[in-house]
C-alpha positions as CSV (number, residue, x, y, z in Angstrom):
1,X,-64.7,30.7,89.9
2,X,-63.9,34.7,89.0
3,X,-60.2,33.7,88.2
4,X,-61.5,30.7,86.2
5,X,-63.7,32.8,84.3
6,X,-61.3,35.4,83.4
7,X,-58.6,32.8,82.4
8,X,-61.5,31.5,79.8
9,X,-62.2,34.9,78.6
10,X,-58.1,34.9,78.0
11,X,-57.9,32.0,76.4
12,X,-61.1,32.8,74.2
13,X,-59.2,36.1,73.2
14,X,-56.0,34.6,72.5
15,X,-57.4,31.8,70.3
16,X,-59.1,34.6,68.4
17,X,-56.2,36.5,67.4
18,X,-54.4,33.6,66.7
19,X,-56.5,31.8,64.5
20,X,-57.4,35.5,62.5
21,X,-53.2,35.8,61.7
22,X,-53.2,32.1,61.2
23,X,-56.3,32.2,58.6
24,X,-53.9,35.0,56.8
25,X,-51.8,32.9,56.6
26,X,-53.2,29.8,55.5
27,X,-55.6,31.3,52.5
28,X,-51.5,32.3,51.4
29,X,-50.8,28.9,51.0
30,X,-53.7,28.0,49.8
31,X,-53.1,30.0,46.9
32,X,-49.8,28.2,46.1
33,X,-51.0,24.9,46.8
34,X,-53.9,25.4,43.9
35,X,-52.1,27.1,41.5
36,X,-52.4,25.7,38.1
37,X,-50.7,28.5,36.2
38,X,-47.5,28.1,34.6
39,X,-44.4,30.3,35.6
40,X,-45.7,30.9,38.8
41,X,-48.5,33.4,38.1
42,X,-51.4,33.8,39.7
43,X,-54.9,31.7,38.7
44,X,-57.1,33.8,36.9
45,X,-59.6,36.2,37.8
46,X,-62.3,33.6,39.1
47,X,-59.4,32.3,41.9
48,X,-59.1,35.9,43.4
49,X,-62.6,36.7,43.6
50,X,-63.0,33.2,45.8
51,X,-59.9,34.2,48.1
52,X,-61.9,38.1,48.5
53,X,-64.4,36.4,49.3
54,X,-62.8,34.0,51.8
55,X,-61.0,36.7,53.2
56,X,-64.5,38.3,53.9
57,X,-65.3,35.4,55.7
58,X,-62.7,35.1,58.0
59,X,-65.1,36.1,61.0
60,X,-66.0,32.7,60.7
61,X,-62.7,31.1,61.6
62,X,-62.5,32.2,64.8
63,X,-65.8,30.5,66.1
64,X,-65.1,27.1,64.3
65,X,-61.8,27.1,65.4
66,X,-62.8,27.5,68.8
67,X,-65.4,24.7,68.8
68,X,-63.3,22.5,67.0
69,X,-60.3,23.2,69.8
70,X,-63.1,22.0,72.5
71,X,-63.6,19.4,70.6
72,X,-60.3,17.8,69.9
73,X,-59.8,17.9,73.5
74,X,-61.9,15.0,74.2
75,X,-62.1,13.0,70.6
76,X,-58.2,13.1,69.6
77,X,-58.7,11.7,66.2
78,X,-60.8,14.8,65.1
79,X,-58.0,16.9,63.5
80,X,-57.1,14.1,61.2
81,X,-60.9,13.2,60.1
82,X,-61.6,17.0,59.3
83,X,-58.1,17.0,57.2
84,X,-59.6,14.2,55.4
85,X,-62.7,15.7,54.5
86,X,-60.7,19.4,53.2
87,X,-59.2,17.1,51.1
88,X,-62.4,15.6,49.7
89,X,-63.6,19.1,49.5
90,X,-60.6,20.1,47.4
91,X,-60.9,17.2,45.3
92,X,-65.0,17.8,44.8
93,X,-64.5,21.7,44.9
94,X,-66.9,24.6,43.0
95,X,-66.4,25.1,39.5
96,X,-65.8,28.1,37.6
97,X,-67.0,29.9,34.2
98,X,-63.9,29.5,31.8
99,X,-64.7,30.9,28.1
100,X,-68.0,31.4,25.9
101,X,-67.8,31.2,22.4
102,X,-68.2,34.4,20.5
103,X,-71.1,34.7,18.3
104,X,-69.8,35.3,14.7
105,X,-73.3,36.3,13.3
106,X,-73.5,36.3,9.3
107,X,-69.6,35.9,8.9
108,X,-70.0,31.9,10.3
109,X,-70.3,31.3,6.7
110,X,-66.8,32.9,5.3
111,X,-63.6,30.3,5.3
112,X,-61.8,33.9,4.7
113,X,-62.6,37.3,4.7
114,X,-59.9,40.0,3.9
115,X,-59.4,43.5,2.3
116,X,-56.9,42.2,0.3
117,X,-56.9,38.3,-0.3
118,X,-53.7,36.9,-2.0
119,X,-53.0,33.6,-3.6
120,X,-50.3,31.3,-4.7
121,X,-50.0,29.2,-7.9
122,X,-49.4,26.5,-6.2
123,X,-49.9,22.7,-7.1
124,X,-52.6,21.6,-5.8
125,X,-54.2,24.8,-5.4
126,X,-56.0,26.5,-2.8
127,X,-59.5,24.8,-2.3
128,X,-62.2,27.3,0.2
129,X,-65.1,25.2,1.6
130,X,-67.6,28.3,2.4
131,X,-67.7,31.7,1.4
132,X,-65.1,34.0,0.5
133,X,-64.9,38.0,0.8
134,X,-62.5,40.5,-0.2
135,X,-62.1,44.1,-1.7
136,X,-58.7,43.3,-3.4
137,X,-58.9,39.9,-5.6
138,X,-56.0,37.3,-5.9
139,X,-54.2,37.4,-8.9
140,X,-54.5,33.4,-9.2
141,X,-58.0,32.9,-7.5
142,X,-58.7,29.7,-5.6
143,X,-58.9,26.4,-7.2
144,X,-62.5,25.8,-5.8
145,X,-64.6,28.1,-3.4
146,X,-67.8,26.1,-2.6
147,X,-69.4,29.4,-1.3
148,X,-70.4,32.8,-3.0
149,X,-67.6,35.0,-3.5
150,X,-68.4,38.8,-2.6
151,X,-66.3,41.9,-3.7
152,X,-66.2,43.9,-1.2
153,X,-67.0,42.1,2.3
154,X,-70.4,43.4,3.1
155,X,-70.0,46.1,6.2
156,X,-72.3,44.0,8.6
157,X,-69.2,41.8,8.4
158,X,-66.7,44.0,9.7
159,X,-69.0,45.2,13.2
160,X,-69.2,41.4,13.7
161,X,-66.1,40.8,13.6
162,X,-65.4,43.7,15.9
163,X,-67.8,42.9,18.4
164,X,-66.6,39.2,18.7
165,X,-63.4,40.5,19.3
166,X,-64.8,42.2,22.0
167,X,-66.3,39.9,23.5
168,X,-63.1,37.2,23.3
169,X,-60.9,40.0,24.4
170,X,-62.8,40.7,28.1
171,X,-63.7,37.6,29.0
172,X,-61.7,36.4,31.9
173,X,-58.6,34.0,30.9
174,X,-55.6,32.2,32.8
175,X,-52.3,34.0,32.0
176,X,-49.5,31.8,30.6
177,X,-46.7,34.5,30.3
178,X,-45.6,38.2,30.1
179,X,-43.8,37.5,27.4
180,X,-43.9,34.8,24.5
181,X,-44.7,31.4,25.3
182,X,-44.6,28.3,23.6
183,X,-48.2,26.5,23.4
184,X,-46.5,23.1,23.3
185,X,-44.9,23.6,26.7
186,X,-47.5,25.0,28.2
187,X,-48.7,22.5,31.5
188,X,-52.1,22.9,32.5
189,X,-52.7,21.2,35.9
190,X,-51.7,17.8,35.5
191,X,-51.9,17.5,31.6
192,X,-48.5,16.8,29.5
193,X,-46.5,19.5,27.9
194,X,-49.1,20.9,25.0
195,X,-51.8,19.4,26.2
196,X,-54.6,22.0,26.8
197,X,-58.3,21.9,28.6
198,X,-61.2,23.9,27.9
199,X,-60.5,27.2,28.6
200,X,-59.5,30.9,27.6
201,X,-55.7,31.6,28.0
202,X,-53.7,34.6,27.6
203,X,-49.8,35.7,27.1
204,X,-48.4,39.2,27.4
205,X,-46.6,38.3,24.4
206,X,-46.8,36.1,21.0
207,X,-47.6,32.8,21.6
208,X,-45.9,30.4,19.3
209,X,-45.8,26.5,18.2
210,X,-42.7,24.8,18.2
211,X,-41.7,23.2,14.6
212,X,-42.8,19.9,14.0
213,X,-44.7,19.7,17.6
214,X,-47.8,19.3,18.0
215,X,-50.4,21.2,20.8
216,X,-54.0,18.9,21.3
217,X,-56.7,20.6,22.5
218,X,-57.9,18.2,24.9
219,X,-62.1,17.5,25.0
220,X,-65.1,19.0,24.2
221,X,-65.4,22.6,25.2
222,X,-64.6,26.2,24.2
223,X,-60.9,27.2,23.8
224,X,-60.0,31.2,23.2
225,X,-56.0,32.4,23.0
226,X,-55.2,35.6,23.2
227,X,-51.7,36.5,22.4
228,X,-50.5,39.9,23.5
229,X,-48.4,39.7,20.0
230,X,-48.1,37.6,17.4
231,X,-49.5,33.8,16.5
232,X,-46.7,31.7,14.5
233,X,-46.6,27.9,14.1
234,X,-43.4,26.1,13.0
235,X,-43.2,24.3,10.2
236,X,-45.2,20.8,10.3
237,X,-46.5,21.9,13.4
238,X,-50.0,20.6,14.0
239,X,-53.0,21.9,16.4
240,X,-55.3,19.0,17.0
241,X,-58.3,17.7,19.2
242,X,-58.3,15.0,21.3
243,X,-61.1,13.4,22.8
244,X,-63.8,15.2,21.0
245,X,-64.0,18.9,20.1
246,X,-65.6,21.2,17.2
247,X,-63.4,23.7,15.2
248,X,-66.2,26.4,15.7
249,X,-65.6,26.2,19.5
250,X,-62.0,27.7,19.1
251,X,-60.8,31.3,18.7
252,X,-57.5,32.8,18.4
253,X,-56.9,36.5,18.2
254,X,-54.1,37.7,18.3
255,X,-53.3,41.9,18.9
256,X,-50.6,41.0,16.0
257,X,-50.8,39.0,12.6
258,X,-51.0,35.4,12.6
259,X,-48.9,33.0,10.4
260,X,-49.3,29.1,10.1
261,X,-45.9,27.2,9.1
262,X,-45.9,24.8,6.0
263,X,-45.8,21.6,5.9
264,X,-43.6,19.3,4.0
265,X,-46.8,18.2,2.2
266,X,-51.0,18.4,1.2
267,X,-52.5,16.5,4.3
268,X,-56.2,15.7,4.1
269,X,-56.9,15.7,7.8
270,X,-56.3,19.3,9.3
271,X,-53.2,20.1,10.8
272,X,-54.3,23.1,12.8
273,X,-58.3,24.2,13.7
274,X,-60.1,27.2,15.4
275,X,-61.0,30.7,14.2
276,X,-58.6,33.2,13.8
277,X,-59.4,36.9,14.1
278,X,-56.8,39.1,13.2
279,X,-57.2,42.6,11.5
280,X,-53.3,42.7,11.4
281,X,-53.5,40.0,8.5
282,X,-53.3,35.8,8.7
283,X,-50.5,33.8,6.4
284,X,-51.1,30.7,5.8
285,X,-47.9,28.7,5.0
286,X,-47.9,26.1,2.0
287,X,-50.2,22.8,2.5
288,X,-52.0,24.2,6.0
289,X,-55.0,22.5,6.5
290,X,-57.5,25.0,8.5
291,X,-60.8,23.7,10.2
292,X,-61.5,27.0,11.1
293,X,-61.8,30.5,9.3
294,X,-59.4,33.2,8.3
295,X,-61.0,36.2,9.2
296,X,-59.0,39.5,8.8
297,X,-61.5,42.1,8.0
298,X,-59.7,45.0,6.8
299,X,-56.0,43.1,6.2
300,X,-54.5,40.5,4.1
301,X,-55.5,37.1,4.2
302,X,-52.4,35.1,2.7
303,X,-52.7,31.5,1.1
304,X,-50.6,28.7,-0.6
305,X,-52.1,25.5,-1.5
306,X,-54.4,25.3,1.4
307,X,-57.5,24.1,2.3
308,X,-59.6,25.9,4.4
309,X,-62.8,24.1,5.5
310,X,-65.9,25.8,8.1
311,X,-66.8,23.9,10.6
312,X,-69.8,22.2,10.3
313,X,-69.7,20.1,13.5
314,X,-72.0,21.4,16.5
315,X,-70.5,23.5,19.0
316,X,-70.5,23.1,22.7
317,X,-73.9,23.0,24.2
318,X,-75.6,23.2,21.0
319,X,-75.1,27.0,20.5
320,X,-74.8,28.7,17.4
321,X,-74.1,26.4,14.6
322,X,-71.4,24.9,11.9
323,X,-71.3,26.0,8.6
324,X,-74.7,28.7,8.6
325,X,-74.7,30.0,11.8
326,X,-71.0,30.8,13.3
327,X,-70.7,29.1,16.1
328,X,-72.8,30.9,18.3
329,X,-72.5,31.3,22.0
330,X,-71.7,27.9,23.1
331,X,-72.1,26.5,26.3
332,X,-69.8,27.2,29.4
333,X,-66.6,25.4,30.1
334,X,-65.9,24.9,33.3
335,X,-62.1,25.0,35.1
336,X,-61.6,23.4,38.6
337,X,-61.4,26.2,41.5
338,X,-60.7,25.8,45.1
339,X,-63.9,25.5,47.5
340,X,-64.3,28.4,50.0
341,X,-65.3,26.2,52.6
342,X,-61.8,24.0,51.9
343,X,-60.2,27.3,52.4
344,X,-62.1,27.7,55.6
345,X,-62.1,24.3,57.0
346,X,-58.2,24.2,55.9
347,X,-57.8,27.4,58.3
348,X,-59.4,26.0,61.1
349,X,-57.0,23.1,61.0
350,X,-54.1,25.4,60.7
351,X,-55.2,26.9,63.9
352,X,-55.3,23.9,65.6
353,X,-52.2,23.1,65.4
354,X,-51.2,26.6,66.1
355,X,-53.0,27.0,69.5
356,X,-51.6,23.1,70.3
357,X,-48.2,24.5,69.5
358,X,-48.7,27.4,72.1
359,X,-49.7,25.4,74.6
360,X,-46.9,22.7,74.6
361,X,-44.5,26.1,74.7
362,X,-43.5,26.1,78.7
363,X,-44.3,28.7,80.7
């Protein structure tokens, strides 16, 4: 009976310092099993706080792996029914907080805002849907503005525009690249090249659309990119949505200036939507059709025939609002993450097989 007991308390020990290197191990692959970003970087911030906290949680493994070892002993079809329900927790995992839509304040109301605003007498003319701002005018002004015009941009502009920045700028974002990307190659879990979810992303370097390609922002939610350089479309390049979507919900601001191709000719439908923010200065190339804003609040806001409209759809969740109120803080987009307890359960598998292996070793 004392030998049998210490060979238990053996066993027990062994199984415990197994499982705790195997758990390790097994959060490790984990990691690259779930991860969506592209050229192999990690998740985003929101995957490594789960894995901390797994990791914290790995006194747990032990304990389950232990009873689960007893277990399998006399109901051999156990390992394969708790595999099948990690899986189901994978597939039915937590979800995470992607983006929030920065409230624009007062400014929701400018199509552009610039210290200098630029136009060129172009056929068919620029045409502003909202208000415009400036300090510097155009030599040829726009053909229509529907808004007031103010000379200069009122101050309370400028901090709004500053703290929205702020607030794109530390929210927590997936990381395409340290260096430029191209949007329209981007994959996103299992979405096509250029097709992009709800969510904030962000480069180490410019982010740019290919020329005549087009990058669709894919459902209803809030979308923020932030280059780490410049934004640059090609020419007839387009930025769409694609199963429902509002142009106040989407935000680009890049650290450098931003510059929209031309297109080969006037479109009525827009060929690229969202809110840029860019104190660097935004050029928009000949017949660009913006659902969105050109906000550059102390730069120069270039145009050439365009049309620039403000939204006036309601943003996501029902914050904020179109035309008069800036889109607000919309509602929270949320990102597929893996479940802790998948993590967990995963592990205890792991060990399993681990311990089995040990055991079939001869002695």
């Amino acid at each position: 009976m004392r030998a049998a007991a210490q060979s238990d308390a053996r066993h027990r020990r062994d199984n415990y310092q197994l499982s705790s290197k195997i758990h390790a191990k097994s959060v490790a692959r984990i990691i690259l099993f779930r991860r969506w970003s592209v050229d192999s970087t990690p998740y985003d911030i929101v995957m490594s706080a789960q894995i901390a906290s797994a990791l914290q949680s790995q006194h747990v493994v032990p304990r389950i792996t232990e009873a689960i070892s007893r277990l399998s002993r006399n109901h051999p079809v156990l390992p394969a029914s708790l595999a099948f329900a990690a899986l189901l927790l994978m597939a039915h995992s937590d979800a995470a907080l992607a983006a929030t839509a920065p409230s624009l304040g007062s400014t929701g109301t400018y199509g552009v805002v610039a210290s200098t605003f630029t136009n060129s007498n172009t056929p068919p003319q620029t045409i502003i849907n909202g208000d415009v701002c400036f300090t510097t005018p155009p030599v040829t002004p726009p053909l229509t503005v529907t808004g007031s015009i103010a000379t200069p941009c009122p101050p309370a502009i400028g901090m709004e525009q500053a703290l929205a920045l702020a607030d794109v700028n530390t929210q927590a974002c997936t990381f395409l690249g340290a260096g430029a990307i191209a949007l329209d190659s981007v994959v996103i879990g299992a979405n096509p090249p250029g097709t992009i979810p709800p969510g904030c992303y962000f480069s180490g370097g410019a982010i740019n659309i290919t020329a005549s390609t087009t990058v669709t922002l894919n459902g209803a939610g809030v979308y923020i990119f932030r280059p780490g350089g410049a934004l640059t479309t090609g020419a007839n390049s387009s930025v769409i949505f694609a199963g429902g979507g509002c142009a106040a919900d989407v935000s680009w601001a890049p650290v450098g200036a931003a510059t929209l191709g031309a297109n080969a000719a006037p479109s009525s439908a827009p060929t690229f939507v969202g809110n840029i923010l860019s104190a660097a200065g935004i050029t928009l190339g000949q017949f660009a059709n913006v659902s969105g804003r050109a906000l550059a609040f102390g730069g120069t806001v270039t145009t050439d025939a365009n049309t620039i409209t403000v939204p006036t759809c309601t943003p996501f969740g029902g914050g904020g609002g179109g035309g008069g109120g800036g889109g607000g803080v919309g509602g929270a987009t949320q990102i597929p993450t893996l479940s802790e307890w998948a993590m967990i359960l995963v592990a205890a598998l792991l060990a399993i097989a681990g311990v089995a292996a040990v055991r079939r070793q001869p002695k």
